[in-house]
C-alpha positions as a printed Julia matrix, in Angstrom:
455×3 Matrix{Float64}:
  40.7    80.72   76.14
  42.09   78.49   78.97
  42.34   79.22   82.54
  45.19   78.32   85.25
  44.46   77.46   88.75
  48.27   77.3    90.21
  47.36   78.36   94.01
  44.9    75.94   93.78
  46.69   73.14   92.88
  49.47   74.5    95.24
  47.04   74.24   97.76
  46.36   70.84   97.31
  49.41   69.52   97.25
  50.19   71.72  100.69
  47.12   69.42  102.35
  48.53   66.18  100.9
  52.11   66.78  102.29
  50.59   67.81  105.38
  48.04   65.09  106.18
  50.6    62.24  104.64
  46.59   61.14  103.37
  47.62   57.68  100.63
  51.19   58.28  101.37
  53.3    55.31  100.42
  56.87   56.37  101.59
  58.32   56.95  105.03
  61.39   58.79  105.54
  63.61   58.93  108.83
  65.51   61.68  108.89
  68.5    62.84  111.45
  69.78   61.43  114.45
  66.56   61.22  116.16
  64.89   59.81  112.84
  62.19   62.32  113.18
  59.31   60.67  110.57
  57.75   62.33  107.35
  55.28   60.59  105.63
  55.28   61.29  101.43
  54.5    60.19   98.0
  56.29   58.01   95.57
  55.41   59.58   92.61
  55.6    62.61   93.34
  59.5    62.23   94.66
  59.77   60.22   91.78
  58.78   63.36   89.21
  60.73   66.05   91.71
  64.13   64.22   91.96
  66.59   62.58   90.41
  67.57   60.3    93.89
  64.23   59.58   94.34
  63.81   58.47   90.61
  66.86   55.83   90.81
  66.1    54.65   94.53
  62.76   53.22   93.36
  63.76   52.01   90.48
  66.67   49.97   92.0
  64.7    48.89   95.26
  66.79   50.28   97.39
  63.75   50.99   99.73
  62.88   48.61  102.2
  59.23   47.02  102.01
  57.37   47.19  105.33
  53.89   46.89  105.5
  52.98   48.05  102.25
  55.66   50.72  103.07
  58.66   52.21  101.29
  61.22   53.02  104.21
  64.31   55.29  103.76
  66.45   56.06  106.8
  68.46   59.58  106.14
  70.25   60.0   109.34
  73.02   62.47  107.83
  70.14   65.32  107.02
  69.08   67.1   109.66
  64.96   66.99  109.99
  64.32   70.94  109.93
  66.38   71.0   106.08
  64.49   67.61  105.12
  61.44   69.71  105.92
  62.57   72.59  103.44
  63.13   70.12  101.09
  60.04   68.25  101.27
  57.89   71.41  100.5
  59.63   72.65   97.87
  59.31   69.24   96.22
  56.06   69.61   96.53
  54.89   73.28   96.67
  57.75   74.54   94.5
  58.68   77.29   97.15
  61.68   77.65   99.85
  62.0    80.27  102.46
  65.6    80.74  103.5
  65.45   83.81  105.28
  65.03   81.88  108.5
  68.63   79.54  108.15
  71.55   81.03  109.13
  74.92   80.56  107.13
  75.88   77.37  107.82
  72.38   75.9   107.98
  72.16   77.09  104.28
  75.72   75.51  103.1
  74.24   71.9   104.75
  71.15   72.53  103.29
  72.75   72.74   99.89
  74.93   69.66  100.4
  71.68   67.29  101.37
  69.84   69.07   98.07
  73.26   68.13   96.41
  72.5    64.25   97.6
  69.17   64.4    96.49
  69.55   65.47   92.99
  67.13   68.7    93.24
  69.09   70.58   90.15
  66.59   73.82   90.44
  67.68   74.18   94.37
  71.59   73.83   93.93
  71.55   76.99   92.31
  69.37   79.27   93.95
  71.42   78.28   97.43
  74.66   78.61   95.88
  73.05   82.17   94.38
  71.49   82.75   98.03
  74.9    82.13  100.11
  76.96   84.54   97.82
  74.7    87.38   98.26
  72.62   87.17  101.11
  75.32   85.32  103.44
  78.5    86.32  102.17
  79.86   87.28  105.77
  79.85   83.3   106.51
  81.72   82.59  103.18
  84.81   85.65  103.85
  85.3    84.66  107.28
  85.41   80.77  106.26
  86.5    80.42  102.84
  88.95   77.65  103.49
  86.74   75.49  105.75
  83.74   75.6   102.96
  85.92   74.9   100.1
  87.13   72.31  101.91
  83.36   71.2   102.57
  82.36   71.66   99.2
  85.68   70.97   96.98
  83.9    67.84   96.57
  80.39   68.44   94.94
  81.18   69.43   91.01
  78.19   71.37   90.31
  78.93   73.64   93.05
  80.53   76.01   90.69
  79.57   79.3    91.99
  80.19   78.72   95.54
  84.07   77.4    94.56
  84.42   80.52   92.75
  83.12   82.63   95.35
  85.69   80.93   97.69
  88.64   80.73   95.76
  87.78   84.76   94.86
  88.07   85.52   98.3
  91.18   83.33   99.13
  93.29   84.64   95.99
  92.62   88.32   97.43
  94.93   88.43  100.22
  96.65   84.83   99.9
  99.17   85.62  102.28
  96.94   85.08  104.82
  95.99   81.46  104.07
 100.27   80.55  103.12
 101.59   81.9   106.57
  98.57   80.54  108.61
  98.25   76.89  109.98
  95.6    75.83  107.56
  97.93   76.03  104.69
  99.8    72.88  106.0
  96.77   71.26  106.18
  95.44   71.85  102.81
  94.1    68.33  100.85
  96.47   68.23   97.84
  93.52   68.87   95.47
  92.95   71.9    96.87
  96.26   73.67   97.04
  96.57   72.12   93.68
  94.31   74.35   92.19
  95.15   77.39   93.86
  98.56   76.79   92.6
  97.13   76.58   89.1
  95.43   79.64   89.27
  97.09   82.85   87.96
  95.28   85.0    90.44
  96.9    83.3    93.65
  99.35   86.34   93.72
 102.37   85.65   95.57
 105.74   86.02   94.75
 107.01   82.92   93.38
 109.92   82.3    95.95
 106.97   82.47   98.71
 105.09   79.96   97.14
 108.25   77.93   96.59
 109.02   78.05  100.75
 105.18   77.23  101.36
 105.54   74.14   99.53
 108.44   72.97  100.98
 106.81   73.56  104.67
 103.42   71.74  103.31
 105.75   68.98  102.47
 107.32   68.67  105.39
 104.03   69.21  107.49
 103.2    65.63  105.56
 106.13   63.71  106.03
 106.9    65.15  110.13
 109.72   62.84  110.77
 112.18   65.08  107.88
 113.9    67.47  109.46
 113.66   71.22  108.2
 117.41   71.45  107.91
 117.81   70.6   104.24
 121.39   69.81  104.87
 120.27   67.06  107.06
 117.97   65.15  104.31
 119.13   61.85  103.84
 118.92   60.12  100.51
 115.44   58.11  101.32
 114.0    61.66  102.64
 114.62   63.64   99.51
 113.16   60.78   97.11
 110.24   61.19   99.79
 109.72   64.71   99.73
 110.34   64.31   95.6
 107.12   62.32   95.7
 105.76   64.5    98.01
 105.5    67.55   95.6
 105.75   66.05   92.66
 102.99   67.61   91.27
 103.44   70.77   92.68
 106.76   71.5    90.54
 105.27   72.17   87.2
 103.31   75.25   89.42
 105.75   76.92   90.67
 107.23   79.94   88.32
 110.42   79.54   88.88
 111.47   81.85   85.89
 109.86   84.6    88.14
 112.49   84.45   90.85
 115.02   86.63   91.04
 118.38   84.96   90.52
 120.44   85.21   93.44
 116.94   84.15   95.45
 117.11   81.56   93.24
 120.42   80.09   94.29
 120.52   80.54   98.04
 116.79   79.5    98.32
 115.66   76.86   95.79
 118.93   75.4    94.65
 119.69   73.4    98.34
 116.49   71.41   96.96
 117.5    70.91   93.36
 117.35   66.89   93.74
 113.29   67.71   93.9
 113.61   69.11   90.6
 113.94   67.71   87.35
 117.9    67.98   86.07
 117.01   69.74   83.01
 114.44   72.27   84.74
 117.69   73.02   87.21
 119.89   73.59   84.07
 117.71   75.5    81.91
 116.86   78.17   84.62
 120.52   77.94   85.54
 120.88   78.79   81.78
 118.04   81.43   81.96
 119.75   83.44   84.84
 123.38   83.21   83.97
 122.97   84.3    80.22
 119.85   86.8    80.47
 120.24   87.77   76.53
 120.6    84.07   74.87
 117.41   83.7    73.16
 115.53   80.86   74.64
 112.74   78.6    73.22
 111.52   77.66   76.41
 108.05   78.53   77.29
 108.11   80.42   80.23
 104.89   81.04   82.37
 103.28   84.63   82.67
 103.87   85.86   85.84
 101.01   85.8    88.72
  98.48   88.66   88.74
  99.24   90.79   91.33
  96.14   91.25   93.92
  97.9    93.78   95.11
  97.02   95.93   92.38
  93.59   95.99   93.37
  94.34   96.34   97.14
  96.04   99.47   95.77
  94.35  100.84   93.03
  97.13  101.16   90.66
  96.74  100.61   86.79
 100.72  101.32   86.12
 102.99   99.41   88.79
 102.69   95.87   90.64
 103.31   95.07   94.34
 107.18   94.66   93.69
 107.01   98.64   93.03
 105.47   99.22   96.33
 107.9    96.89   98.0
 110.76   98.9    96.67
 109.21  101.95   97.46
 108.72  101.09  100.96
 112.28   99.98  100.74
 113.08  103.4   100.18
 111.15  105.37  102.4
 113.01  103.4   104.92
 116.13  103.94  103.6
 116.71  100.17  102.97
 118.03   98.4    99.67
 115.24   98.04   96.95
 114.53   94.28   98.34
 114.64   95.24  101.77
 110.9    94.49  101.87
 108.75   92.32   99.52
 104.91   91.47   98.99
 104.46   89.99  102.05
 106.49   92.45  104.53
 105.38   95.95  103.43
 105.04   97.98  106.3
 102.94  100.41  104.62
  99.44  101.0   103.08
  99.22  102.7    99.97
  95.74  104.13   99.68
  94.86  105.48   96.14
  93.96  109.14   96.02
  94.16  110.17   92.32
  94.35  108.52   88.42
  94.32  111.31   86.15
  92.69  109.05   83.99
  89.87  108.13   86.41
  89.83  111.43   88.28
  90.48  114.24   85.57
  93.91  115.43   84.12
  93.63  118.46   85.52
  95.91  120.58   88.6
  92.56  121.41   90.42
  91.86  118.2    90.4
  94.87  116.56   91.74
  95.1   119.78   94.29
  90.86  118.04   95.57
  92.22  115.36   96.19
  95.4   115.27   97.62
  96.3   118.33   99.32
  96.75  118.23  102.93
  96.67  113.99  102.83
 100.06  113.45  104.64
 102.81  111.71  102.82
 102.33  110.88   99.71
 104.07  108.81   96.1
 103.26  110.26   93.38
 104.01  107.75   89.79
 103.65  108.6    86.03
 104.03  106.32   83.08
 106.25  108.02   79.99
 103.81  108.2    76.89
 104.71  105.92   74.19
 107.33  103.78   76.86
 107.22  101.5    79.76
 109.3   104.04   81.58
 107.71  104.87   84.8
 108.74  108.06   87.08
 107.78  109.97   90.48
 108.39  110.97   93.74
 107.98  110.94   97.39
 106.58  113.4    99.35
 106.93  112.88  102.71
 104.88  115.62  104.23
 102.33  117.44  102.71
 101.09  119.15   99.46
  98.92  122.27   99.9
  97.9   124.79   97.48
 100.82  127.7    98.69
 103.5   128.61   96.59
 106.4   128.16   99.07
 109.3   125.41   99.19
 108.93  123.29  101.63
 112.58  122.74  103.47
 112.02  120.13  105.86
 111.39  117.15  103.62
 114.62  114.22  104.04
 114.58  112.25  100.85
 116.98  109.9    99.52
 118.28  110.75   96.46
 117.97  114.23   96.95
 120.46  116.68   96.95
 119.5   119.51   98.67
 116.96  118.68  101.18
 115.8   122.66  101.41
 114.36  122.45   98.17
 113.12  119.02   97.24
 109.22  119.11   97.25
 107.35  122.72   95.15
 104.2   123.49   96.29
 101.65  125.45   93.74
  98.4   126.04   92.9
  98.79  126.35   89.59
 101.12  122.62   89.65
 100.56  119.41   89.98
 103.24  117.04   91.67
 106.61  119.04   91.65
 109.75  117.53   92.68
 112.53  120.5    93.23
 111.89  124.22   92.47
 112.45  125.22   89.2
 111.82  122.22   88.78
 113.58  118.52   88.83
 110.09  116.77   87.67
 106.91  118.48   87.88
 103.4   118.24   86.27
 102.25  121.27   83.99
  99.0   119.32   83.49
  97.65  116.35   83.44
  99.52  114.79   80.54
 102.28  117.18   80.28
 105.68  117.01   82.21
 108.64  118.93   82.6
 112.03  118.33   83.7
 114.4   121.07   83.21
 117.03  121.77   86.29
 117.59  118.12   86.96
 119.68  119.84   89.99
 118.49  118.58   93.38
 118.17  114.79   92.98
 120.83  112.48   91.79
 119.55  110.01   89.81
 117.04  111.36   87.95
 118.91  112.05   84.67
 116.67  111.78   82.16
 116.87  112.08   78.35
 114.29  114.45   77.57
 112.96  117.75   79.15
 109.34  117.4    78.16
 107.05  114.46   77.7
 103.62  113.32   78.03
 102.19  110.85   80.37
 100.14  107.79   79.5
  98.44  108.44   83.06
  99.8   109.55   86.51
  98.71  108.21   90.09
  99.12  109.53   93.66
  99.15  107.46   96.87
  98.63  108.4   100.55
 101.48  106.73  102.68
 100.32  105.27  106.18
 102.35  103.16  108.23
 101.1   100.18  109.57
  99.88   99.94  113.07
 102.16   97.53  114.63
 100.25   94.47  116.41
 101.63   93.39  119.83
């Protein structure tokens, strides 16, 4: 039968740390080189830095002394340190965040592998208001350290959710080029390509301050400048993912920064749209937006057209970054239940609303605006102005025994929750659709709610 005594010897080793009593090392830590008094062998068995310092001598001899100056940690962290080197606890309730993200970079120095991760662990749970309101400025704190793999993620998370905020702010300019290198790489950095195309070209620019932003003006020497500039960056970019005619009035003026056969083969690509090609084109960027809205069947360029139309604007009037609406998610049949009742919970009496379906068995998505209201009373509602809809007395069909129904009679309008119906097909335009019945994959509904103008 054996017996362990681990307070005890935690105990012991409290007293020696405490009293300093054979100590062999001193330690000057901070500015003020506050002193701490420890043990060689024991720093020696606890970490790696210690373990290669004495080995090499790089400790200076005084008095029978081993001295180490550490002026970049400050004393109150050193003193963390310390007694979980030798008491094997930490207590970091008392730090706030960015005590705890220096505290990690001086554990980082000193090769403590079993603190690195409970920090990292400790900052992504317990301080995560720190990390979303400074995700840049610790990445670019940490981009550095490879092993701190779960704070980078946590960062780059955060960034990649709304990375239009980071692209049309000032610190975007003043990225290091590792760093927007790798948000470039990632797939989940979800702009639309053209933006990401315009951002580089004002990071460039933001490098090289004496080229003018007039492309027209470039001289020779500044375009083989700016060439080098973003050399690396061009591979990134999608360029297959933007539109054509954006294409030519927006990336072309810049084609001497491009490879000659990259220019001709998306030339190629746009012109002739049905000539099989054996390039390999990139996947497009996951759309963040999808999560900001909810929606399993559409990406942000869907909601940037549909804003388009509620405004009565051309489909690109608007685009990812511009949308002057917020979509809010209030029913997935799929999530929610494919049932009227259902849909009638949770979106009657929310205000103005689109409503989308996906054709079963297609890619063929269909639905609606509703500008005011939908309640549970059979009664057309008259006042609704839609575009694309021919008689505005009758364009929305309200009842209880419905789901969505665009047009009495009706136009489009959900029997259940996989079963359509389009019959009349008489007060829109453009519906025209080859079938009167069919099934829906899944069908979603979104409140409409104009952005608050700032100013």
């Amino acid at each position: 039968m054996s017996y362990k005594f681990w307070g005890s010897a935690i105990n012991d080793y409290e007293k020696l740390l405490e009293t300093g009593e054979r100590s062999d090392v001193i330690i000057y830590v901070g500015e003020n080189e506050e002193e701490f008094r420890a043990h060689s062998a024991i720093l020696c068995i606890r970490s790696e830095y210690f373990r290669a310092a004495f080995s090499n001598n790089w400790a200076e001899k005084k008095d029978g002394m081993l001295i180490f100056k550490k002026p970049n940690i400050e004393s109150n962290l050193f003193r963390i340190i310390l007694r979980f080197i030798y008491c094997g606890d930490v207590d970091l309730t008392k730090l706030q965040g960015p005590e705890v993200l220096k505290l990690l970079i001086a554990v980082d120095e000193l090769d403590i592998q079993l603190l690195i991760s409970c920090i990292q662990e400790y900052l992504t749970i317990n301080k995560s208001d720190f990390l979303y309101k400074n995700p840049i400025e610790i990445l670019e704190i940490v981009y550095q350290h490879e092993k701190f793999t779960d704070l980078w993620s946590f960062c780059l998370d955060k960034i990649c959710e709304e990375p239009e905020k980071l692209i049309n702010s000032d610190k975007f300019i003043n990225l290091k080029t590792p760093l927007l290198e790798l948000l470039l790489k990632r797939d989940d950095f979800a702009l639309d390509e053209i933006i990401i195309w315009e951002g580089l070209i004002k990071w460039g620019l933001a490098q090289n301050p004496t080229i003018p932003k007039d492309v027209n003006k470039w001289s020779k020497e500044q375009f083989t400048i700016m060439e080098r500039t973003l050399h690396g960056f061009i591979p990134l970019v999608r360029f297959y993912h933007i539109p054509s005619d954006v294409f030519f009035y927006k990336v072309l003026p810049y084609r001497k920064l491009l490879p000659k056969q990259l220019v001709y083969e998306i030339t190629e690509y746009n012109m002739v749209p049905d000539k099989k090609s054996t390039i390999n084109i990139q996947t497009p960027r996951k759309q963040k937006l999808l999560l900001k809205f909810g929606s399993s069947l559409i990406d942000s360029n869907h909601f940037a057209i549909f804003a388009s139309w509620i405004d009565k604007k051309d489909n690109l009037y608007y685009n990812f970054e511009n949308i002057p609406y917020n979509f809010n998610l209030l029913y997935r049949a799929s999530r929610d239940g494919m049932d009227t009742k259902q849909f009638r919970n949770n979106c009657n009496n929310k205000g103005a609303t689109i409503v989308i379906t996906q054709v079963k068995g297609t890619n063929q998505i269909i639905g609606g605006y509703n500008p005011l209201v939908w309640d549970s009373n059979k009664k057309d509602i008259n006042t609704a102005i839609i575009g694309r809809v021919k008689n505005t007395n009758s364009a929305i069909f309200c009842a209880g025994t419905l789901g969505p129904a665009f047009g009495p009679g009706a136009d489009l309008y959900c029997t259940s929750g996989k079963q359509w119906e389009c019959s009349s097909q008489n007060h829109y335009y453009s519906i025209n659709l080859p079938f009167r019945t069919f099934f829906a994959e899944d069908y979603e509904v979104f409140q409409v709610i104009k952005k608050q103008s700032i100013g």
